[in-house]
C-alpha positions as CSV (number, residue, x, y, z in Angstrom):
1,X,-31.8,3.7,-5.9
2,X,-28.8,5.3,-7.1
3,X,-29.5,8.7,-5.5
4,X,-29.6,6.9,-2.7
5,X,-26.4,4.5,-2.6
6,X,-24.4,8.1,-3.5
7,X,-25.9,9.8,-0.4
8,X,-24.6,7.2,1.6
9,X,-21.0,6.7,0.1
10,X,-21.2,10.3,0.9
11,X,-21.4,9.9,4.3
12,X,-19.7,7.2,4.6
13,X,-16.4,8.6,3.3
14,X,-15.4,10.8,6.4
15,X,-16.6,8.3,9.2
16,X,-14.1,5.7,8.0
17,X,-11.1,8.7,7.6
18,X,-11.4,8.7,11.1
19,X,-8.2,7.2,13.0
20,X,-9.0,3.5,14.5
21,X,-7.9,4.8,17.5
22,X,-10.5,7.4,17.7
23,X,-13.1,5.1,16.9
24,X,-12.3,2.8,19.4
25,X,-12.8,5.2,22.4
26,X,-15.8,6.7,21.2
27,X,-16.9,3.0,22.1
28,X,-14.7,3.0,25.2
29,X,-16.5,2.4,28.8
30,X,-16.1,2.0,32.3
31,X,-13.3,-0.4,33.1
32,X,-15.6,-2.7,35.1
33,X,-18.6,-3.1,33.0
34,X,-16.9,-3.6,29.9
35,X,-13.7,-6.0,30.9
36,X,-14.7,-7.2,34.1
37,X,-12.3,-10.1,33.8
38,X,-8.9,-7.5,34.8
39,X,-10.4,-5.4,37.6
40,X,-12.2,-6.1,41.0
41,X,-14.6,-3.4,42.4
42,X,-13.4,-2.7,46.5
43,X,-15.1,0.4,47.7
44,X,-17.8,2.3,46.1
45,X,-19.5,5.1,47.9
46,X,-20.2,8.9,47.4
47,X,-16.7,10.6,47.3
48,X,-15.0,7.3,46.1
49,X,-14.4,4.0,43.6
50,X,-12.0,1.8,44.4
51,X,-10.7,-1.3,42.3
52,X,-8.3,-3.8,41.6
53,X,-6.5,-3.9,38.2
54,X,-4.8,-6.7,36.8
55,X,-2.9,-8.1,33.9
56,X,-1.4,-11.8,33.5
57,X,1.7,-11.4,32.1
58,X,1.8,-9.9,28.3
59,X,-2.2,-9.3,28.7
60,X,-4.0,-6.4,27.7
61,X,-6.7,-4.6,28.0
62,X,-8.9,-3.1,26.2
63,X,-10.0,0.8,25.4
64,X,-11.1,2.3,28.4
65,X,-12.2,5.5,29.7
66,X,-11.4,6.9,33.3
67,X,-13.6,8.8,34.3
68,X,-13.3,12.7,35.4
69,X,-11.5,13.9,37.7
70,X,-9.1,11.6,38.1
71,X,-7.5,9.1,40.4
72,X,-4.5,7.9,42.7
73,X,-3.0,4.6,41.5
74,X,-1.4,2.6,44.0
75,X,1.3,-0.4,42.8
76,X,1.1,-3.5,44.0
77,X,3.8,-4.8,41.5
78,X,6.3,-3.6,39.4
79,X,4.6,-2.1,36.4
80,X,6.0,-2.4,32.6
81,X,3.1,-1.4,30.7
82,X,2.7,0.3,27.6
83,X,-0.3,2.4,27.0
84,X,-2.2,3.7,23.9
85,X,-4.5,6.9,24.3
86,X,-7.6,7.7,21.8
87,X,-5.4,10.0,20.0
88,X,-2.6,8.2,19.4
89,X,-0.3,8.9,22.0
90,X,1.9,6.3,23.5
91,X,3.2,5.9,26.6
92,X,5.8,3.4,28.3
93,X,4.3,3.3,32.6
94,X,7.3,1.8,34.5
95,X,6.1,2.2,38.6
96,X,7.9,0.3,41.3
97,X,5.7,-1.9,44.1
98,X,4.6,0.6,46.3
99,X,4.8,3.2,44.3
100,X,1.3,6.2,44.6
101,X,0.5,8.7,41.4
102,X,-2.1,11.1,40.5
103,X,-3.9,10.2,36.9
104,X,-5.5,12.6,35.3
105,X,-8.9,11.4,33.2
106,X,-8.1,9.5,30.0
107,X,-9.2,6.9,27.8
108,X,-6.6,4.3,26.8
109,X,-5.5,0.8,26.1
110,X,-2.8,-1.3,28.1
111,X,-0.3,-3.8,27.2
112,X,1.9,-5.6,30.0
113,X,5.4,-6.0,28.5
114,X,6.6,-7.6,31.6
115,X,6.7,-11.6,31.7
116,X,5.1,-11.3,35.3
117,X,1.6,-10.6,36.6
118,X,0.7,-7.1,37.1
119,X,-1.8,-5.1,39.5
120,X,-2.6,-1.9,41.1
121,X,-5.2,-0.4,43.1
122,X,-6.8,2.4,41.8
123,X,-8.8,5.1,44.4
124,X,-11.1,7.3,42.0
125,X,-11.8,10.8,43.4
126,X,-15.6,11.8,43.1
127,X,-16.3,16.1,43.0
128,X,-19.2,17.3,44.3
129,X,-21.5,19.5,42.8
130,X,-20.5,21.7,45.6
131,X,-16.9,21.6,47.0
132,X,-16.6,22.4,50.7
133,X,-13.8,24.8,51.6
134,X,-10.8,23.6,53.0
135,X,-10.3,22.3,56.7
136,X,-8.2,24.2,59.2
137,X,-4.8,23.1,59.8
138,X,-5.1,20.1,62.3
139,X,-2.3,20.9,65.0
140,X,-1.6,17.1,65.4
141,X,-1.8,16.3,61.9
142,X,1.3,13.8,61.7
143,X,2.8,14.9,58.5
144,X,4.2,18.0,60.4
145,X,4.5,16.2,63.7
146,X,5.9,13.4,62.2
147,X,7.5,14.4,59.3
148,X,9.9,11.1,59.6
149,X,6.9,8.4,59.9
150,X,4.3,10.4,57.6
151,X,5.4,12.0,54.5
152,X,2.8,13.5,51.8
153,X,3.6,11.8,48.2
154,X,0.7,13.9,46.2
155,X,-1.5,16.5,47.3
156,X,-4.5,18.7,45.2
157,X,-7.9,19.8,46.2
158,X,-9.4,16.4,46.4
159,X,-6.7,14.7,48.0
160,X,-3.9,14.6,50.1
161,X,-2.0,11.2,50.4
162,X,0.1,10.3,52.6
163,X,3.0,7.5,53.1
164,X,2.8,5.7,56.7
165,X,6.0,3.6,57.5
166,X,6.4,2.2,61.1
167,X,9.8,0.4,61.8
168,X,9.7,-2.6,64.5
169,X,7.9,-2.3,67.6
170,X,8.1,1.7,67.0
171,X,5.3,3.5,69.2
172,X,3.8,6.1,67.3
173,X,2.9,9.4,69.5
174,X,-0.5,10.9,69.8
175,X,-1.3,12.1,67.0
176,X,-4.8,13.2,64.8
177,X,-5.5,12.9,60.9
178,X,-7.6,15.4,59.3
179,X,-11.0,14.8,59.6
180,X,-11.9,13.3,56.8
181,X,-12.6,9.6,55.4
182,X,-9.6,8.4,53.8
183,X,-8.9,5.3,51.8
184,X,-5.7,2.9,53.3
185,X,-3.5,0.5,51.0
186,X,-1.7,-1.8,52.7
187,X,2.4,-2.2,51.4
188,X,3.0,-4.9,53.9
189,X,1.5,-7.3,56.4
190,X,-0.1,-5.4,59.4
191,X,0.0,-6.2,63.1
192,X,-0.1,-3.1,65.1
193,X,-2.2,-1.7,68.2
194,X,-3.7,1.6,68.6
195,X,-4.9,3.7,71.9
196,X,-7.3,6.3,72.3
197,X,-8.2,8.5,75.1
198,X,-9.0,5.8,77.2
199,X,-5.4,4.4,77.5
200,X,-7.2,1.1,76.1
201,X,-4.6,-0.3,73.6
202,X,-6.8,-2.7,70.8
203,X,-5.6,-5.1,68.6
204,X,-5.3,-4.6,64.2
205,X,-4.3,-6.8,61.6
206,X,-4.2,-6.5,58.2
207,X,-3.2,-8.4,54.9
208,X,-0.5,-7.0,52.3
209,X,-2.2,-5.7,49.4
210,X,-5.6,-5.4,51.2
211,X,-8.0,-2.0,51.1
212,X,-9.5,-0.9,53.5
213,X,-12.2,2.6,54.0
214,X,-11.7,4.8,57.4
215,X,-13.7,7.4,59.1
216,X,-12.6,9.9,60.8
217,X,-10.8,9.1,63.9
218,X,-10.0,10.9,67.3
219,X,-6.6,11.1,68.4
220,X,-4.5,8.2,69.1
221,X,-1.3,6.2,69.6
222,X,0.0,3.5,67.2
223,X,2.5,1.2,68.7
224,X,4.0,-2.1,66.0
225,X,3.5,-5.5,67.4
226,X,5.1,-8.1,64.7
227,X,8.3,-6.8,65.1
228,X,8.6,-6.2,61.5
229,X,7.0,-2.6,61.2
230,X,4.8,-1.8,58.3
231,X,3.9,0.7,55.5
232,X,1.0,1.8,53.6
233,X,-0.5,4.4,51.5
234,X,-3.2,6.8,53.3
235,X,-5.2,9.0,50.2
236,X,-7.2,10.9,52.2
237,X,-10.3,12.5,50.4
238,X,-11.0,16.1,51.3
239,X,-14.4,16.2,50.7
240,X,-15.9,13.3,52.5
241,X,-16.6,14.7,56.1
């Protein structure tokens, strides 16, 4: 018996050197399985995830791990958050509503310093086994025809995303986005109307804050109706055509 309560000490010695840190995200998850409380699951399909994060003011959550490759966040608040990563590291996050940045993979714990609810959309990129090779240059593509109304915040090999911002009752000219889905974030309330080739101008409307998944679309006019314009954020995923 005592050979055998030695043996363990033995083994047990090095397991609890091991920083706390370290131990908690060899047990970290997926976000939404293991604190499904602070994040709402939007879009799931092959080349994406998308969800929902949110804190009440001072919350926290909980060791995580974001998966590989990585993802765009999108603010819909103000962020103050401080973050704890499996090694240690920490971090002070402070974003403004509106806000769109590139995350590399991590695993990590959050604290909201603010007193004020906090949220952000999150738009996870999915590799394939096989990447396709890059589309050729779309000779409407808005961000150079447009430079003014579309400007690129991030781009890598995965995605490219893009800022839309429409002042009041601006017409947008023709224009064509790459062809490839893309994933749209709404900034503000929008009431707009789009055209196609068949000079048929159709109504849109969308919520502040909403999500919303696009294929890809032929070329068209956009033309703001409220009066207010609008903005959003366009992350366009280069692999899903």
């Amino acid at each position: 018996m005592q050979k055998s309560f030695r043996s363990l000490t033995s083994w047990a010695v090095p397991v609890l050197a091991i920083p706390a840190m370290a131990l908690l995200a060899l047990a970290a998850g997926d976000p939404l399985a293991i604190d499904p409380s602070h994040y709402n699951l939007e879009i799931q399909n092959q080349w994406t995830r998308v969800f929902r994060e949110h804190m009440e003011a001072k919350g926290k959550l909980i060791m995580h791990q974001h998966p590989l490759p990585g993802a765009i966040v999108v603010y819909l608040t103000n962020q103050d958050v401080q973050q704890t990563f499996s090694d240690g590291k920490v971090i002070h996050r402070d974003h403004k509503y509106g806000d769109a940045a590139w995350f590399d993979a991590s695993a990590h714990e959050s604290i909201n310093l603010a007193n004020a609810w906090y949220e952000c959309m999150q738009i996870e990129a999915k590799k394939p086994a096989t990447m396709l090779p890059p589309l050729p240059a779309e000779k409407l593509d808005p961000v150079t025809t447009q430079p003014k109304i579309f400007h690129v915040e991030f781009e890598n090999d995965l995605v490219r995303v893009v800022r839309v911002k429409v002042g009041p009752k601006q017409t947008v000219p023709t224009y064509k986005n790459p062809a490839t889905s893309a994933v749209l974030v709404y900034l503000t309330d929008q009431d707009m109307q789009k055209s196609g080739a068949d000079g048929v101008w159709h109504d849109e409307h969308h919520k502040m804050r909403s999500v919303q998944w696009v294929t890809k679309e032929d070329a068209h006019q956009d033309r703001d109706t409220s009066g207010k314009g609008y903005e959003l954020i366009r992350v366009e995923l280069k692999q899903a055509r």
